[in-house]
VOFI-707408 format. One record per residue: x, y, z of N, C-alpha, C, CB in turn. Coordinates in steps of 0.001 Angstrom, whole numbers, plus 500000, padded with zeros to 6 digits. Glycine has a CB too. Layout:
X / Y / Z / X / Y / Z / X / Y / Z / X / Y / Z
...
! end
This chain:
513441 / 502157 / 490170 / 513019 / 503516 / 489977 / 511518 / 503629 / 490255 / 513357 / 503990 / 488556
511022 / 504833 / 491054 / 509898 / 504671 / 491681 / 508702 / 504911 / 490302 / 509863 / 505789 / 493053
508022 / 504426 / 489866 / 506984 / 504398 / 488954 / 505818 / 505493 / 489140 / 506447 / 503060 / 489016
504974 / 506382 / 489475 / 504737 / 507304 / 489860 / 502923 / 507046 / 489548 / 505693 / 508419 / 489238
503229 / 506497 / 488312 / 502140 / 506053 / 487016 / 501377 / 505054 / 487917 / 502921 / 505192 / 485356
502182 / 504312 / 488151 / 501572 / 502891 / 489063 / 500634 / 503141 / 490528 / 503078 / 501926 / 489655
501155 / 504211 / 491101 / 500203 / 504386 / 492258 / 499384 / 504541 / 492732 / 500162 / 504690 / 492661
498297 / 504223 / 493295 / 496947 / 505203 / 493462 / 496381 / 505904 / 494839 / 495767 / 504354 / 493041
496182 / 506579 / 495546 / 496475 / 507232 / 496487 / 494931 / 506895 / 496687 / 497216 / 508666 / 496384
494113 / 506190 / 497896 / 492800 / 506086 / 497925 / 492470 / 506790 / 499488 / 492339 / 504456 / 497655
491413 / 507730 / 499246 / 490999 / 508323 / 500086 / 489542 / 508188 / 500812 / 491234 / 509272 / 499635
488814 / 507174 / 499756 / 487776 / 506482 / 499879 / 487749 / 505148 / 499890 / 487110 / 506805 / 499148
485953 / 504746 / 500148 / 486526 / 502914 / 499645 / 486505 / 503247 / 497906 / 484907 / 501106 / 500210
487381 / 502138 / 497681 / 488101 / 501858 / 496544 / 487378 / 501062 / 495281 / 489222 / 501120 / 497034
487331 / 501728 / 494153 / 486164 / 501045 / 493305 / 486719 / 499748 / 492568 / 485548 / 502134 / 492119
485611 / 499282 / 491684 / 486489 / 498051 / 491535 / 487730 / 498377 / 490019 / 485202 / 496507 / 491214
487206 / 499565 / 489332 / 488277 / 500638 / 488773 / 489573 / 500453 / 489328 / 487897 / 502116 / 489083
489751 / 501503 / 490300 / 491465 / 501176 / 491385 / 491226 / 499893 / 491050 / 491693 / 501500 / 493508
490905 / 498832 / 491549 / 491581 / 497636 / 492612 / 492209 / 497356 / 491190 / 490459 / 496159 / 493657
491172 / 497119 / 489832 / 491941 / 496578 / 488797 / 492709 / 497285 / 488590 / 491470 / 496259 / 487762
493211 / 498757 / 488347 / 494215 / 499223 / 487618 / 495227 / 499012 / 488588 / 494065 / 500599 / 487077
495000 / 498755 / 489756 / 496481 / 498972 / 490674 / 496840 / 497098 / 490684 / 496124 / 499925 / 492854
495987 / 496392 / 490275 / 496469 / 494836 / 490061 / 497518 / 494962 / 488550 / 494789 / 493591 / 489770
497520 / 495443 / 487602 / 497864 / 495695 / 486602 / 499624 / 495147 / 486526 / 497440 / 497146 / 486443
499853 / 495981 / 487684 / 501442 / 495604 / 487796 / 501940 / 494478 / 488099 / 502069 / 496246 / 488629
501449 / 493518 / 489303 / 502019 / 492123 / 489965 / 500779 / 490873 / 489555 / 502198 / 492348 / 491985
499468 / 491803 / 489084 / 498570 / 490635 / 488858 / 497734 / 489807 / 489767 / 499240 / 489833 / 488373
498272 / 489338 / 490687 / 497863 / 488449 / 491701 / 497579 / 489326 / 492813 / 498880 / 487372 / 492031
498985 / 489723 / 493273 / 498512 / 490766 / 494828 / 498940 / 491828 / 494519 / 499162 / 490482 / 496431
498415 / 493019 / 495632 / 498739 / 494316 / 495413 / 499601 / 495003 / 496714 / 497386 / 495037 / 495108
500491 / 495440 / 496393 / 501280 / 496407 / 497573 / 500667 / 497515 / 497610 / 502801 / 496795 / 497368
499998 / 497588 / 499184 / 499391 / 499020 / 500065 / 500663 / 499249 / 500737 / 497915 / 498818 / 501343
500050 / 500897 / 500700 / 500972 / 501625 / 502497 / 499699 / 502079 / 502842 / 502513 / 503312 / 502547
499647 / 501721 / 504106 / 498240 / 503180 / 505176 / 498655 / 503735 / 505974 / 496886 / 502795 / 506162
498368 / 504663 / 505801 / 498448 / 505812 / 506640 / 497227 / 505846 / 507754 / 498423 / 507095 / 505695
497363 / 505564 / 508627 / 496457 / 505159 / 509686 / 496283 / 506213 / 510264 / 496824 / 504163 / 510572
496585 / 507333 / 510109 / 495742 / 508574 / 510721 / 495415 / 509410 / 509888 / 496340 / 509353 / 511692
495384 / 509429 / 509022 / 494848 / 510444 / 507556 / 493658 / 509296 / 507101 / 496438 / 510767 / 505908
493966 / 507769 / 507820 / 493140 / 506797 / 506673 / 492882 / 506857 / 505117 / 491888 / 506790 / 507038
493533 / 506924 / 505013 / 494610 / 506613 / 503685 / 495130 / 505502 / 503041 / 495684 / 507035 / 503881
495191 / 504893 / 502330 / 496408 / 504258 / 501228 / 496958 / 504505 / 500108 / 496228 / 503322 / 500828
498147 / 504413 / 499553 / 498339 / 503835 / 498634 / 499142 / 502595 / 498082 / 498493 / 504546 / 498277
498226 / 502384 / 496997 / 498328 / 500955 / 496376 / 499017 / 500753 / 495208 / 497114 / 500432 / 496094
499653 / 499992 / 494876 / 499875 / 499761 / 493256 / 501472 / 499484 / 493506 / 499434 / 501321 / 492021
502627 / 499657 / 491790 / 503763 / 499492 / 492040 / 504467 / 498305 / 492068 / 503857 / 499956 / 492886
505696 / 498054 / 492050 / 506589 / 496638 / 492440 / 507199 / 496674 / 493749 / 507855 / 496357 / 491431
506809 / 497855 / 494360 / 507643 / 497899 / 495901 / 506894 / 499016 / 496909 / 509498 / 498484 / 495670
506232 / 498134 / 497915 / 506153 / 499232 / 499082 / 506512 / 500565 / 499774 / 506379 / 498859 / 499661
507970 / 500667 / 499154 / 508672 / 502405 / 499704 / 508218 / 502990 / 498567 / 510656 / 502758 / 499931
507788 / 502548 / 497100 / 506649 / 503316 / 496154 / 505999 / 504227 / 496477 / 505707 / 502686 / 495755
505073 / 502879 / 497448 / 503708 / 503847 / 498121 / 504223 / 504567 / 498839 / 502531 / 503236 / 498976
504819 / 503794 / 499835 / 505451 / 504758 / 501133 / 505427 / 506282 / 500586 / 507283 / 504297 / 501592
506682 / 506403 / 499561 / 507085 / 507894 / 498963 / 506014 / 508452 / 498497 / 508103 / 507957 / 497812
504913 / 507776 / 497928 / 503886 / 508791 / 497531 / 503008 / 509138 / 498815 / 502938 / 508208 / 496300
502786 / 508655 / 499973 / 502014 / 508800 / 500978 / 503522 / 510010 / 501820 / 501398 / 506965 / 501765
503870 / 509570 / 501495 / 505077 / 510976 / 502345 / 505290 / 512090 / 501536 / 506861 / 510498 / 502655
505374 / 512102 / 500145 / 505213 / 513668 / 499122 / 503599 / 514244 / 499672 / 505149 / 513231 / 496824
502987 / 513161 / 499917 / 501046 / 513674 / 500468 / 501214 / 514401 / 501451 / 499792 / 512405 / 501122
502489 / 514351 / 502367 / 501867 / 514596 / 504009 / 502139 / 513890 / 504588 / 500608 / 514646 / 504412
501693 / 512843 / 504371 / 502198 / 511636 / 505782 / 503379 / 511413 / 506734 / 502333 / 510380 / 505303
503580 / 511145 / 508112 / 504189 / 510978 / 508750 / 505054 / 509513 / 508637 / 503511 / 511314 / 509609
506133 / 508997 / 508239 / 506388 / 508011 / 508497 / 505963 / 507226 / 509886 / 507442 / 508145 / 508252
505963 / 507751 / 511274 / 505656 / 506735 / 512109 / 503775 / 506537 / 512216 / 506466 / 507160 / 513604
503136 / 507196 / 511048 / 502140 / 506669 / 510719 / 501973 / 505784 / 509703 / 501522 / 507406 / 510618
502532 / 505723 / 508725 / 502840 / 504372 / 507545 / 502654 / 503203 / 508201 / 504438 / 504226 / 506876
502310 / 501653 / 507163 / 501979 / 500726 / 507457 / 501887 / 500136 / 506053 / 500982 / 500804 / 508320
502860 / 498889 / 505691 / 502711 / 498431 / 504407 / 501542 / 497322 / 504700 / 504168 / 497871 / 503735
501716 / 496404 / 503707 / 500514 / 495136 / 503073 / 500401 / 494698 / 501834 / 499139 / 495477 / 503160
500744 / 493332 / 501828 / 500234 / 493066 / 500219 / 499053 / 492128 / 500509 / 501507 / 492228 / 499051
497760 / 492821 / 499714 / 496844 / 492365 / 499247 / 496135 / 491202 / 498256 / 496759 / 493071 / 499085
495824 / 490525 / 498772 / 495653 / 489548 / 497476 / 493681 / 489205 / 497532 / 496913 / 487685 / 497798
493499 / 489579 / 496732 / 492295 / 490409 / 497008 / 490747 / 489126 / 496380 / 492546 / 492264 / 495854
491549 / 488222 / 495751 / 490971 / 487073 / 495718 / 490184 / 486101 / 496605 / 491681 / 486632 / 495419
491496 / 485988 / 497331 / 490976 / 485212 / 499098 / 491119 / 485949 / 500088 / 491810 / 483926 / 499725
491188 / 487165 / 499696 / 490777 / 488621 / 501345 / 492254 / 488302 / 501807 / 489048 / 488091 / 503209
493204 / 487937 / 501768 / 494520 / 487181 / 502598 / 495402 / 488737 / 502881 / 495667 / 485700 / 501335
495616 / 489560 / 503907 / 496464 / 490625 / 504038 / 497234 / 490107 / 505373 / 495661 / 492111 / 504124
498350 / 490322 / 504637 / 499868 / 490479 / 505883 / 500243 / 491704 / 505507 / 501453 / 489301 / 505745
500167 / 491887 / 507131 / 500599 / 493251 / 507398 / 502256 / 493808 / 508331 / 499294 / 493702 / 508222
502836 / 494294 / 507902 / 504176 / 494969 / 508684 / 504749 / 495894 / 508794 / 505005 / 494677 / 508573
505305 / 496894 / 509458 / 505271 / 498092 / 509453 / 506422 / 498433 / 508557 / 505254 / 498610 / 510744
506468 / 499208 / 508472 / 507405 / 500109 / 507072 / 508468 / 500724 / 507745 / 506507 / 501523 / 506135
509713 / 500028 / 507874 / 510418 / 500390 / 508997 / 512288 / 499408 / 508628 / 509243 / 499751 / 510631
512742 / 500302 / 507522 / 514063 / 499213 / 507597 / 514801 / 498627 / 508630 / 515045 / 499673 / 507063
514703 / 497218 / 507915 / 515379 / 495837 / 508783 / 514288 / 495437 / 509703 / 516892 / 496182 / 509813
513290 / 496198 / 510234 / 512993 / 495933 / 511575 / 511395 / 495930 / 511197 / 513627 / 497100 / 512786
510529 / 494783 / 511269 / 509231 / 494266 / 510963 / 509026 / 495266 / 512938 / 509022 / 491903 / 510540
507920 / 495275 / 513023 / 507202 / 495796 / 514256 / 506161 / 494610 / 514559 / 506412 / 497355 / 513979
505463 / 494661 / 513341 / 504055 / 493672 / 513827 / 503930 / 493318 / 512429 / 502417 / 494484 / 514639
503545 / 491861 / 512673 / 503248 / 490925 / 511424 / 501857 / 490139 / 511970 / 504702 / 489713 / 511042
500641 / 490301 / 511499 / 499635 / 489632 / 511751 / 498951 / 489099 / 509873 / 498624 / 490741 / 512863
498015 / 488046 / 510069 / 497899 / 487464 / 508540 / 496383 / 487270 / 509047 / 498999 / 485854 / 507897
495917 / 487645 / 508170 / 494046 / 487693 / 508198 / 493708 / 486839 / 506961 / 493186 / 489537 / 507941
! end
């Protein structure tokens, strides 16, 4: 059930406020969606279509979405597109 509480919709850079409250849930890493043409995220939650749904009640276009979990310790983001069954692009920074 989508948590609503958990999300945070960032429209700026992100203080260190967000980063902790949206770690709150998994602890270690954090699930983003971006919205790459609004430049946008949101963060937080136990599941990516979370964000997704809150970046799509915003406005957002699904073929602009883009998930990521963050682990914000060692900078480490894998990224893949938000797209059932079907990854698009997987790159690891």
């Amino acid at each position: 059930m989508l948590d609503r509480e958990s999300i945070i919709i960032i429209r700026e850079r992100a203080t260190l406020e967000q980063v902790e409250r949206i770690l709150e849930t998994l602890r270690v890493y954090i699930k983003v969606v971006v919205d790459i043409e609004r430049r946008i995220l949101a963060g937080g939650g136990e599941k990516h279509a979370w964000c997704e749904a809150v970046l799509l009640e915003d406005g957002s276009r699904q073929s602009n979405i883009w998930g990521a979990n963050w682990t914000p310790f060692n900078q480490l983001s894998i990224t893949n597109r938000l797209s059932i069954f079907v990854p698009v692009k997987i790159t690891a920074r």
